[in-house]
NULUMLO-529838 format. One record per residue (C-alpha): z, x negated, y; residue in one letter. Coordinates in pm, whole numbers. Layout:
N
<rec c3="Z" c1="X" c2="Y" residu="A"/>
...
END
This chain:
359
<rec c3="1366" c1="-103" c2="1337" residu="X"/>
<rec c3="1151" c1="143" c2="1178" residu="X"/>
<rec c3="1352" c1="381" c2="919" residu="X"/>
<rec c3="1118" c1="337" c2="571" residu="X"/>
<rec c3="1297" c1="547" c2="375" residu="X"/>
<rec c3="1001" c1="803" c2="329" residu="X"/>
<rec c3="731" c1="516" c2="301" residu="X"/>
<rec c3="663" c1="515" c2="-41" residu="X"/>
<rec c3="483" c1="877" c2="2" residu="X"/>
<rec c3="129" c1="855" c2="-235" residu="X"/>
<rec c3="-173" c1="755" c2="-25" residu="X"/>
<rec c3="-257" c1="1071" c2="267" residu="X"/>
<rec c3="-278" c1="1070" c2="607" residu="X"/>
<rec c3="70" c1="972" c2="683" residu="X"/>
<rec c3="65" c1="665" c2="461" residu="X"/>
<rec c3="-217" c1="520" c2="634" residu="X"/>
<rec c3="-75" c1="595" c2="979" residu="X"/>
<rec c3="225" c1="350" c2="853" residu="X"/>
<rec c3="6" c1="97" c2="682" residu="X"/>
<rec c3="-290" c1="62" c2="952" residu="X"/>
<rec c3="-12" c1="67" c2="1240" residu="X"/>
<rec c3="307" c1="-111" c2="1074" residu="X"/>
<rec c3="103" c1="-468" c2="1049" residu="X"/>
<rec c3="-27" c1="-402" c2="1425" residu="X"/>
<rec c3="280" c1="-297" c2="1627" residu="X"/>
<rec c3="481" c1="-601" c2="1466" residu="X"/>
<rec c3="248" c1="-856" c2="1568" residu="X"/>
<rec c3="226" c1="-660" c2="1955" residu="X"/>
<rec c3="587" c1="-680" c2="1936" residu="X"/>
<rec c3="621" c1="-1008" c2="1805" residu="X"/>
<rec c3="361" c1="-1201" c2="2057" residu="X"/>
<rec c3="613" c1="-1034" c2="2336" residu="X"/>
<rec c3="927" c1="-1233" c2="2144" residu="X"/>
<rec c3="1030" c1="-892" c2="1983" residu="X"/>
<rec c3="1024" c1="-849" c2="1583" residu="X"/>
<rec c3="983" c1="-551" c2="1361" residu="X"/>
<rec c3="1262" c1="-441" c2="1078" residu="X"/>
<rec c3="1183" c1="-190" c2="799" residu="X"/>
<rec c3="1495" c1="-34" c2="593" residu="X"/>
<rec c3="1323" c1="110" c2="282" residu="X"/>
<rec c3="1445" c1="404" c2="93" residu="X"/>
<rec c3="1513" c1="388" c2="-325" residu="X"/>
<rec c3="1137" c1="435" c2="-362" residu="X"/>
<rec c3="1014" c1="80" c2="-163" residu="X"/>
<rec c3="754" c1="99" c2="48" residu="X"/>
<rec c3="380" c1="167" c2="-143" residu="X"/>
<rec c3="177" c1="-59" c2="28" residu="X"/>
<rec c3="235" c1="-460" c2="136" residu="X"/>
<rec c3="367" c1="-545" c2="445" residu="X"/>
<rec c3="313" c1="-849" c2="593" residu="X"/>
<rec c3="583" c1="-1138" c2="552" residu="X"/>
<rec c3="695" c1="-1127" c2="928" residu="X"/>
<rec c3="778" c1="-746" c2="886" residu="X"/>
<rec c3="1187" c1="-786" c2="791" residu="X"/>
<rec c3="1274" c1="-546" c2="495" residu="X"/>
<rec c3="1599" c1="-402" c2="467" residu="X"/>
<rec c3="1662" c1="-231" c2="97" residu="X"/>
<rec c3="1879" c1="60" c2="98" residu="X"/>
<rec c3="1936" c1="341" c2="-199" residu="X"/>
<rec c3="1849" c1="670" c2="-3" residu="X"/>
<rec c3="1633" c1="898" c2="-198" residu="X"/>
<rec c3="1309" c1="1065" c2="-98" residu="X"/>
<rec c3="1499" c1="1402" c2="-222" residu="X"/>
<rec c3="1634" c1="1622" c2="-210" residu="X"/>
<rec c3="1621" c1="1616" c2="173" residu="X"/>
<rec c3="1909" c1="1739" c2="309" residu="X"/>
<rec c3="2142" c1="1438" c2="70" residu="X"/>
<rec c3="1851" c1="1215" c2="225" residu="X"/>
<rec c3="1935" c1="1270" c2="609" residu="X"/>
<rec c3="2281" c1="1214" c2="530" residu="X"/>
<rec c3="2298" c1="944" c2="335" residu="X"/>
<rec c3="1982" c1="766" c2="574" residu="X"/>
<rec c3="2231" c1="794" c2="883" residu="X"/>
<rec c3="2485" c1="610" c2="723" residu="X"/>
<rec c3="2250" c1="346" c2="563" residu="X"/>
<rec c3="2118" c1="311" c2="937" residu="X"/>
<rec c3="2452" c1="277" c2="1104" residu="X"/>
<rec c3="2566" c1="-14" c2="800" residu="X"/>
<rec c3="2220" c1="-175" c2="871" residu="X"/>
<rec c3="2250" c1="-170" c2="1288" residu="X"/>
<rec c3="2609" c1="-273" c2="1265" residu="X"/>
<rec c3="2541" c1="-584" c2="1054" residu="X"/>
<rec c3="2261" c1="-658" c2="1280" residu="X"/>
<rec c3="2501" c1="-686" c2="1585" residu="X"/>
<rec c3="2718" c1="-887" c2="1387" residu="X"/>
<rec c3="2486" c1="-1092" c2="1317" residu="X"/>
<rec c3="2411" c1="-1188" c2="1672" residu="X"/>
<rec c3="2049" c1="-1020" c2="1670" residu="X"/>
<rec c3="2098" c1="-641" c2="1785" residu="X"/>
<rec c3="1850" c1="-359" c2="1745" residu="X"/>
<rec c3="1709" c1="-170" c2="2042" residu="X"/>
<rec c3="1575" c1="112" c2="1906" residu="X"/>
<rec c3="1530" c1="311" c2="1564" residu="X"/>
<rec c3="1179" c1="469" c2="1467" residu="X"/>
<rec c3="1192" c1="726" c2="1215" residu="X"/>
<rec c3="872" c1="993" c2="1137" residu="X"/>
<rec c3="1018" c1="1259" c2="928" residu="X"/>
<rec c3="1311" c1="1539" c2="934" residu="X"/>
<rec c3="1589" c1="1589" c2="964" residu="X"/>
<rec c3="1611" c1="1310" c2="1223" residu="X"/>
<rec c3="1936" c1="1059" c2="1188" residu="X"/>
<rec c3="2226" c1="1165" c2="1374" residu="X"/>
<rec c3="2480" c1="966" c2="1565" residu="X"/>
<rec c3="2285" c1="623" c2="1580" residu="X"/>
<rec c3="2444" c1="332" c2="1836" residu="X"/>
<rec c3="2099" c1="317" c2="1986" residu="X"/>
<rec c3="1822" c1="520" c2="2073" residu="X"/>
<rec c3="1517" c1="625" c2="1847" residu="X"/>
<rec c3="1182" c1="766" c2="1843" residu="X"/>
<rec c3="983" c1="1037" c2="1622" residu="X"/>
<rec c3="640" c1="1073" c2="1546" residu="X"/>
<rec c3="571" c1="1422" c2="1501" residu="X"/>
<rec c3="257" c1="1431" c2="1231" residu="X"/>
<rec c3="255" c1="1885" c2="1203" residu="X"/>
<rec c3="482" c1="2147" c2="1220" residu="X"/>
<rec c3="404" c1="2229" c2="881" residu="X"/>
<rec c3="746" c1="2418" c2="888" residu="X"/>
<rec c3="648" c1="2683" c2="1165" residu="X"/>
<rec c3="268" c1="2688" c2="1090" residu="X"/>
<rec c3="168" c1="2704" c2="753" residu="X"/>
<rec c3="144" c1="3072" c2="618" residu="X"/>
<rec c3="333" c1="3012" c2="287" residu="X"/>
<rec c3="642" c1="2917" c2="433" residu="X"/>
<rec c3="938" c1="3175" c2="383" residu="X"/>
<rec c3="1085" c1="3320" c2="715" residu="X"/>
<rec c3="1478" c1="3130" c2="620" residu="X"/>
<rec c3="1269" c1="2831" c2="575" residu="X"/>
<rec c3="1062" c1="2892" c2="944" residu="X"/>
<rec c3="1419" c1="2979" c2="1090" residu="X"/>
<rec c3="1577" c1="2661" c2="963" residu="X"/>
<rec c3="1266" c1="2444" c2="1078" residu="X"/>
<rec c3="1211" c1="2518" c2="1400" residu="X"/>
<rec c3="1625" c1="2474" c2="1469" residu="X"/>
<rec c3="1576" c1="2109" c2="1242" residu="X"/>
<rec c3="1258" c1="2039" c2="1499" residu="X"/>
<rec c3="1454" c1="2110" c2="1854" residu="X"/>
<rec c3="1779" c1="1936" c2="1726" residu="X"/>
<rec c3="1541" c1="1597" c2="1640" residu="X"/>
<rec c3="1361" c1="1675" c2="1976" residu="X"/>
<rec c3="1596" c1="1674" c2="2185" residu="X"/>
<rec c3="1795" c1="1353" c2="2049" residu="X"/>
<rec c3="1505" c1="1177" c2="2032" residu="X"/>
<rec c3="1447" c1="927" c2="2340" residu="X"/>
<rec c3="1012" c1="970" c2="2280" residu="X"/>
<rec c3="870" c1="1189" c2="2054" residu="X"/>
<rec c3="495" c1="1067" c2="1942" residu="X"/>
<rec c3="200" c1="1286" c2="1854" residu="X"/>
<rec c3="-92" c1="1219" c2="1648" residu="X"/>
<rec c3="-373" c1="1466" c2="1839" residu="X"/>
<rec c3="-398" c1="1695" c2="2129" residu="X"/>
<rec c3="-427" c1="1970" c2="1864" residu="X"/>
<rec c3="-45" c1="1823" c2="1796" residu="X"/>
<rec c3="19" c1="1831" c2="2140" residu="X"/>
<rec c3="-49" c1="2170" c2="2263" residu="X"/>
<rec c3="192" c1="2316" c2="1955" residu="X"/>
<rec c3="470" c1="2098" c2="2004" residu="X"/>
<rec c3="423" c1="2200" c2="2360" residu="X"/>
<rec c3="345" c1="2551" c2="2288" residu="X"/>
<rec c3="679" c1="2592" c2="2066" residu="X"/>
<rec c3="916" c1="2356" c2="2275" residu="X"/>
<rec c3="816" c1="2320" c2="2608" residu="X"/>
<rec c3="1092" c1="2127" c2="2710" residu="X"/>
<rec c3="988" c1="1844" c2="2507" residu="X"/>
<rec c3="684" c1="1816" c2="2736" residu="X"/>
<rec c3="830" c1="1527" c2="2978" residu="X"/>
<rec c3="910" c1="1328" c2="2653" residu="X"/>
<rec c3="555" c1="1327" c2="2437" residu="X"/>
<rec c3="389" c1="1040" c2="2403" residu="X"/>
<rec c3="35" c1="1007" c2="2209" residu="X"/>
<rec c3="-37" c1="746" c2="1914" residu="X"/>
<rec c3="-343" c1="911" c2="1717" residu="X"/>
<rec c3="-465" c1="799" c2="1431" residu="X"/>
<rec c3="-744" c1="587" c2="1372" residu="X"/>
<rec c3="-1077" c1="624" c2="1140" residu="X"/>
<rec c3="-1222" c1="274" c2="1118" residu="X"/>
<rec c3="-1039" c1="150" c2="820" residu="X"/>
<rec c3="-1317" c1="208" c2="544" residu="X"/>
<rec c3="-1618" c1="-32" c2="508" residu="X"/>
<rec c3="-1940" c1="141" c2="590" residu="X"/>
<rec c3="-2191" c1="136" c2="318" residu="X"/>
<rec c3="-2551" c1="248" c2="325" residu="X"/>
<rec c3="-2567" c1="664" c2="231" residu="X"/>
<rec c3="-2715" c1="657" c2="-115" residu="X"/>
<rec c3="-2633" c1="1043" c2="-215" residu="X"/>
<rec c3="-2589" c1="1094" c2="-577" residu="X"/>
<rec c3="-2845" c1="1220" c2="-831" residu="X"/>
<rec c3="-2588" c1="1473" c2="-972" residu="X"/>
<rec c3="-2466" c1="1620" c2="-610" residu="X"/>
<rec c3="-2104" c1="1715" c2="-559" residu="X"/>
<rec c3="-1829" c1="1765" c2="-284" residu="X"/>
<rec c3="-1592" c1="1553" c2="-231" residu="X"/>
<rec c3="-1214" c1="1657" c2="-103" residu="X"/>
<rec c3="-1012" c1="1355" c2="-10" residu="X"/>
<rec c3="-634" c1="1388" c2="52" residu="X"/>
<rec c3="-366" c1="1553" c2="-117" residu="X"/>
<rec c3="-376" c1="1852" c2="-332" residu="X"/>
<rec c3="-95" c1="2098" c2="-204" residu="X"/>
<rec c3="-90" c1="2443" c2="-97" residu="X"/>
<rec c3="-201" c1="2377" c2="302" residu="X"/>
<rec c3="-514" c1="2201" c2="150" residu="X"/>
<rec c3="-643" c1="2565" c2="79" residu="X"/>
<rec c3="-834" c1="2407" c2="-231" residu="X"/>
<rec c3="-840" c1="2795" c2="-381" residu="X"/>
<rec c3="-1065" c1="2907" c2="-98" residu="X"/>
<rec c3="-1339" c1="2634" c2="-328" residu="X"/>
<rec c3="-1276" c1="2688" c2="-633" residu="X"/>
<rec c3="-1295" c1="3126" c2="-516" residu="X"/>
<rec c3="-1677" c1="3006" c2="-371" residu="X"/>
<rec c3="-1729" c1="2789" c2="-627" residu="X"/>
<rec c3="-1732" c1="3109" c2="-861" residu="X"/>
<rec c3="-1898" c1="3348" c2="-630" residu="X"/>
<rec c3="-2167" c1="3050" c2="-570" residu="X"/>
<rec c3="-2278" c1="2921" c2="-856" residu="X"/>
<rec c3="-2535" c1="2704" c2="-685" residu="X"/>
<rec c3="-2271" c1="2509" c2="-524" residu="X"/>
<rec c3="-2226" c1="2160" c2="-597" residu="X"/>
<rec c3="-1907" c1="2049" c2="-863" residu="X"/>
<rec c3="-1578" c1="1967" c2="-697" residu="X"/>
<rec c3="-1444" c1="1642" c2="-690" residu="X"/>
<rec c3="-1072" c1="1572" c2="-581" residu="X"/>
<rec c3="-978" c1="1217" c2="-447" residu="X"/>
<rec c3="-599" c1="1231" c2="-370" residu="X"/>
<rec c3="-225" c1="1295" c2="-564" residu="X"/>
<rec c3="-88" c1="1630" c2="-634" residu="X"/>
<rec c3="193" c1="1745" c2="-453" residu="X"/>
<rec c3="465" c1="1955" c2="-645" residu="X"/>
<rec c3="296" c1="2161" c2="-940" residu="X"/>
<rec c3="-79" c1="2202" c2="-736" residu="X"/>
<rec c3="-281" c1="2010" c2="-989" residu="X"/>
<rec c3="-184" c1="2277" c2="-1301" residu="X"/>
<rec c3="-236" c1="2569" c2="-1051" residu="X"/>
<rec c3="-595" c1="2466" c2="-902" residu="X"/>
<rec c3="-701" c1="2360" c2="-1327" residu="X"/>
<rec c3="-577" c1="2679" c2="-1413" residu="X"/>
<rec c3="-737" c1="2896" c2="-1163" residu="X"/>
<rec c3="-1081" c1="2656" c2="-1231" residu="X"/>
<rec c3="-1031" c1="2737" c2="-1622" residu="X"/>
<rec c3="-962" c1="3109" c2="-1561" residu="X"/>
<rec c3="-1315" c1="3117" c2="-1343" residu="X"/>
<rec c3="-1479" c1="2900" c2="-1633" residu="X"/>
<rec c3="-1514" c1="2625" c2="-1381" residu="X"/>
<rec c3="-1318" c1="2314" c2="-1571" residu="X"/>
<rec c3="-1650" c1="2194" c2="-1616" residu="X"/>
<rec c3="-1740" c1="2153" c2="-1216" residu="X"/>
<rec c3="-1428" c1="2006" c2="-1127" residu="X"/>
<rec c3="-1347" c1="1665" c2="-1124" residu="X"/>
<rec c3="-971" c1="1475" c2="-1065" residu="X"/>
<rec c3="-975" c1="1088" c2="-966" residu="X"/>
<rec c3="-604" c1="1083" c2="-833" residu="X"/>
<rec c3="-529" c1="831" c2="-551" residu="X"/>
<rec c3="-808" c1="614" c2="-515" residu="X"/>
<rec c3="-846" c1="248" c2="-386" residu="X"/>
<rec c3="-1033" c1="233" c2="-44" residu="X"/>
<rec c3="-1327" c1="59" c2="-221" residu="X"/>
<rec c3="-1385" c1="358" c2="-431" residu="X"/>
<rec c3="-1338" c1="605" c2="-137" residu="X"/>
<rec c3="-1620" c1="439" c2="81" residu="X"/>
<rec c3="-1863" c1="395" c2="-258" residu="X"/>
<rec c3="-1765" c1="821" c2="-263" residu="X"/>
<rec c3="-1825" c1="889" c2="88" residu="X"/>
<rec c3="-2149" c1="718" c2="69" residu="X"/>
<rec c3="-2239" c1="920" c2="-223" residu="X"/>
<rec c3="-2082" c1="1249" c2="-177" residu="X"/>
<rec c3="-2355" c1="1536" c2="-111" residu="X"/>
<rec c3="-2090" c1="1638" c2="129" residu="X"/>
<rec c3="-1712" c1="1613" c2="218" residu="X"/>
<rec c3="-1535" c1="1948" c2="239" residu="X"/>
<rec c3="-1231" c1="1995" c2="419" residu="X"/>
<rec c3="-1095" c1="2386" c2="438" residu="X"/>
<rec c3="-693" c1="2274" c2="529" residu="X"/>
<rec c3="-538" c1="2587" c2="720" residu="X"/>
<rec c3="-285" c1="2331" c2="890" residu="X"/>
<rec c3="-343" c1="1970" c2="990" residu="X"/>
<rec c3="-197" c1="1712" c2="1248" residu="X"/>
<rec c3="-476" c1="1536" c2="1238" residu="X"/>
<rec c3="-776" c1="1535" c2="1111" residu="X"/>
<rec c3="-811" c1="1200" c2="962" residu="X"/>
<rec c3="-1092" c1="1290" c2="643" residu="X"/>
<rec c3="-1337" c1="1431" c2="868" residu="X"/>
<rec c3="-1263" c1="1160" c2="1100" residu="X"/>
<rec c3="-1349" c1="876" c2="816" residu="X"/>
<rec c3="-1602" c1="1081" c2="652" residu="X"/>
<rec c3="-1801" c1="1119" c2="966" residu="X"/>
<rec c3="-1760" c1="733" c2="1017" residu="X"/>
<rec c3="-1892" c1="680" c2="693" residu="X"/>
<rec c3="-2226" c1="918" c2="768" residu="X"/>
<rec c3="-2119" c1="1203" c2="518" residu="X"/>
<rec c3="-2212" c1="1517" c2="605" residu="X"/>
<rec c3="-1875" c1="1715" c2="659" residu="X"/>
<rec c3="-1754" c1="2076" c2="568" residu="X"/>
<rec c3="-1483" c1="2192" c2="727" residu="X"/>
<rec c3="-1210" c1="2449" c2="864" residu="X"/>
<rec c3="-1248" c1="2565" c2="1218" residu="X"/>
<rec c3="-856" c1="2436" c2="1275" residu="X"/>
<rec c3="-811" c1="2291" c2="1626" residu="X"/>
<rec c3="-737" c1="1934" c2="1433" residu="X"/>
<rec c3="-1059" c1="1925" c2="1280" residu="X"/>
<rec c3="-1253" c1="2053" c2="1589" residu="X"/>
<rec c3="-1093" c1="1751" c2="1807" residu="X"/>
<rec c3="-1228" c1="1482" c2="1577" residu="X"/>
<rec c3="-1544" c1="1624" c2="1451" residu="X"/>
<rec c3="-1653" c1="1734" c2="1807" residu="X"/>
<rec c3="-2019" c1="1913" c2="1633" residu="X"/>
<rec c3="-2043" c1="1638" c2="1366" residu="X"/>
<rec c3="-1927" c1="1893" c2="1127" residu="X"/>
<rec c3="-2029" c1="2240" c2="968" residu="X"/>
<rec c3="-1738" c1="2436" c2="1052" residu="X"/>
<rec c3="-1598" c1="2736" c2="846" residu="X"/>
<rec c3="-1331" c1="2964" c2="823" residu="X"/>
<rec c3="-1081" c1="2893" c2="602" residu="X"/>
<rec c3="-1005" c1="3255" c2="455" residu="X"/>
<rec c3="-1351" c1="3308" c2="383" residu="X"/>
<rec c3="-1522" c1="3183" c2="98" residu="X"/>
<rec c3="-1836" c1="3299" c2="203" residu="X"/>
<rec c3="-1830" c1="3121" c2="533" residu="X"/>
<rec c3="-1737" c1="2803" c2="350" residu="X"/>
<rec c3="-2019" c1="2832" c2="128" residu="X"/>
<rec c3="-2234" c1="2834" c2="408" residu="X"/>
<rec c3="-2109" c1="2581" c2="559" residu="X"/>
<rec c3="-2137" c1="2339" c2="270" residu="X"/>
<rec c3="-2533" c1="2470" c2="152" residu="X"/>
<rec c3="-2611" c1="2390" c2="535" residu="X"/>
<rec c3="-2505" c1="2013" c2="437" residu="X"/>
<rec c3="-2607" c1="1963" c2="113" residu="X"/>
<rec c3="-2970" c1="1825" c2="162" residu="X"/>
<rec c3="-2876" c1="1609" c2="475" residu="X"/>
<rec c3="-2897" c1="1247" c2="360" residu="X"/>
<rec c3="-2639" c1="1135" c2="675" residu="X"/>
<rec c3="-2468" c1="1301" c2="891" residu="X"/>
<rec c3="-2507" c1="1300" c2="1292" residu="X"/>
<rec c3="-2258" c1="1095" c2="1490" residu="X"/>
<rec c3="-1994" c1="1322" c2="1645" residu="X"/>
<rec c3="-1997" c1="1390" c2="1990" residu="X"/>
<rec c3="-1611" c1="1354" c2="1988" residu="X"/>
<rec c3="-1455" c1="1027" c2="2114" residu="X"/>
<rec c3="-1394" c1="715" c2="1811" residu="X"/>
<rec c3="-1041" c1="650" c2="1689" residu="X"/>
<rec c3="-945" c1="291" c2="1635" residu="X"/>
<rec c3="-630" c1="182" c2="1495" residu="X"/>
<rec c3="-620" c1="-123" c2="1748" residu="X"/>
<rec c3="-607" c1="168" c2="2016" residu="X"/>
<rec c3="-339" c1="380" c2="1812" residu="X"/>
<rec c3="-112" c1="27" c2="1750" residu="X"/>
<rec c3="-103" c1="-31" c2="2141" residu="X"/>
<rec c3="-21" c1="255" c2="2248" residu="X"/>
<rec c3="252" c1="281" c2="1985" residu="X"/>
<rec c3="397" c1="-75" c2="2136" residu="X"/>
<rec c3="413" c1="66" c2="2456" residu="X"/>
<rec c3="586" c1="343" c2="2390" residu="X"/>
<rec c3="858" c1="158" c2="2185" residu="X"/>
<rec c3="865" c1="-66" c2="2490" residu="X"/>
<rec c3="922" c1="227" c2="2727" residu="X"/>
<rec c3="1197" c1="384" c2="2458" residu="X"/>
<rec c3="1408" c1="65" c2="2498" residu="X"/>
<rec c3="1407" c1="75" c2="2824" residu="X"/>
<rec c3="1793" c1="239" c2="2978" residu="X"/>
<rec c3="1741" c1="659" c2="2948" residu="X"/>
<rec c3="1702" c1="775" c2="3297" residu="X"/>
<rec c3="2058" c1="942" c2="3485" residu="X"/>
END
């Protein structure tokens, strides 16, 4: 069973992780006579699963978080009791976000996407304090704890070494996007793809965007998070930059490969990611990348990309002038990621979970 109750998140990183993988690990699990269960939260799920994927409705809300992870517990326990009275037990709970359910009959699993909660500068101390305690409780229950990079790993490791024996690595993959020929648009712009929230570090653009003037407009594929959107179009308006900037929301994957192929460049100054899926897909796609010099984005973009550093706006704008002008991007010397690859070694790991906890 795979706890759903934070699936209908807008499209990002995460989302695809579920959507690519979901489909994949239930068909692994169901050639091997096992079978996949969703429980979905009061927002469903945002994407379509595939008919042989059970879903289980439940009325847990997405916030606030804390009445979540207590009311998700219970709505697991009702769901895994009826299943063993229906004759067809669960083995094992999957769950990817925090707090982790308590007191489950069975064992789960956690994929571990950041540690947004320790790393990311604009989180309060309380906040950091309460995390990292919420992080080590969820560890230590859970029976595997999946990462999405070695970037991921090496925190995770860094901050709770005694995790170490139980980490096992899914990854994400990039290969989801149709390919199409690099046809760079006669009005050139950068294109940021994924969410707009503080961690993006979308300021650091718009602060070279008005220091640069030469600089290509801005345009934002992906759904605000909390009030971003008002704060970046005010701090654009207050530079005189409305003008250069350019919102298209959550777009369809259609519409993301026409902008990759077009795209003078994809920019890409996060200060914290798991994984660096949109220089992953944009380098896939033969867009020349821009972007931070964050351990994530140097595992996937091996020297595919033009790296910066995120607190300078100078360095960025480097970065981006040394794309603009290159019709397609090199291939990156770091390795592919496939979502086949990413599905298997998801299975196995679920297979290995199920298996009796050693004594």
């Amino acid at each position: 069973m795979v706890s759903g109750t934070c699936l209908g998140q807008p499209a990002g990183g995460v989302r695809r992780h579920n959507a690519e993988l979901l489909p994949r690990v239930e068909r692994l699990l169901r050639e091997g006579g096992g079978s996949l269960t969703v429980m979905e939260g009061r927002t469903p799920v945002a994407w379509s699963l595939p008919s042989a994927i059970d879903r289980v409705q439940s009325d847990v809300p997405y916030q606030p978080v804390l009445h979540r992870a207590a009311l998700e517990s219970r709505a697991l326990k009702r769901c895994l009791a009826r299943a063993v009275q229906s004759g067809a037990p669960f083995d094992l709970v999957h769950t990817g976000h925090l707090p982790a359910p308590r007191r489950l009959p069975v064992p789960f699993t956690l994929t571990v996407h950041d540690l947004r909660s320790l790393d990311f500068g604009g989180v309060s101390l309380a906040r950091r304090f309460l995390g990292r305690r919420v992080l080590r409780d969820a560890f230590s229950r859970a029976r595997r704890v999946l990462y999405v990079s070695e970037a991921m790993r090496a925190r995770i490791v860094e901050e709770f070494p005694e995790t170490t024996p139980k980490l096992d690595l899914i990854g994400n993959g990039e290969d989801h996007l149709t390919r199409l020929p690099r046809a760079p648009s006669a009005s050139p712009f950068m294109l940021h793809v994924g969410h707009v929230e503080p961690r993006k570090n979308l300021s650091l653009i718009i602060e070279a965007m008005d220091r640069f003037p030469a600089l290509p407009r801005l345009v934002l594929a992906g759904a605000g998070k909390g009030g971003a959107i008002p704060r970046l179009i005010a701090a654009a308006g207050h530079r005189g930059l409305s003008a250069k900037i350019e919102l298209l929301g959550t777009v369809s994957d259609e519409t993301l490969a026409r902008l990759y192929s077009t795209a003078a460049c994809a920019v890409f100054p996060s200060v914290i990611e798991g994984f660096g899926i949109g220089p992953a897909e944009a380098l896939r796609a033969g867009c020349p990348v821009a972007a931070s010099a964050i351990p994530a984005h140097l595992e996937v973009s091996g020297s595919g990309a033009a790296l910066f550093s995120p607190s300078s706006p100078d360095d960025f704008a480097r970065a981006v002038m040394e794309c603009v002008g290159v019709s397609t991007a090199p291939a990156p010397h770091a390795p592919g990621h496939f979502w086949d690859e990413c599905a298997a070694r998801w299975h196995e790991a679920l297979l290995r979970s199920s298996e009796p906890a050693a004594r």
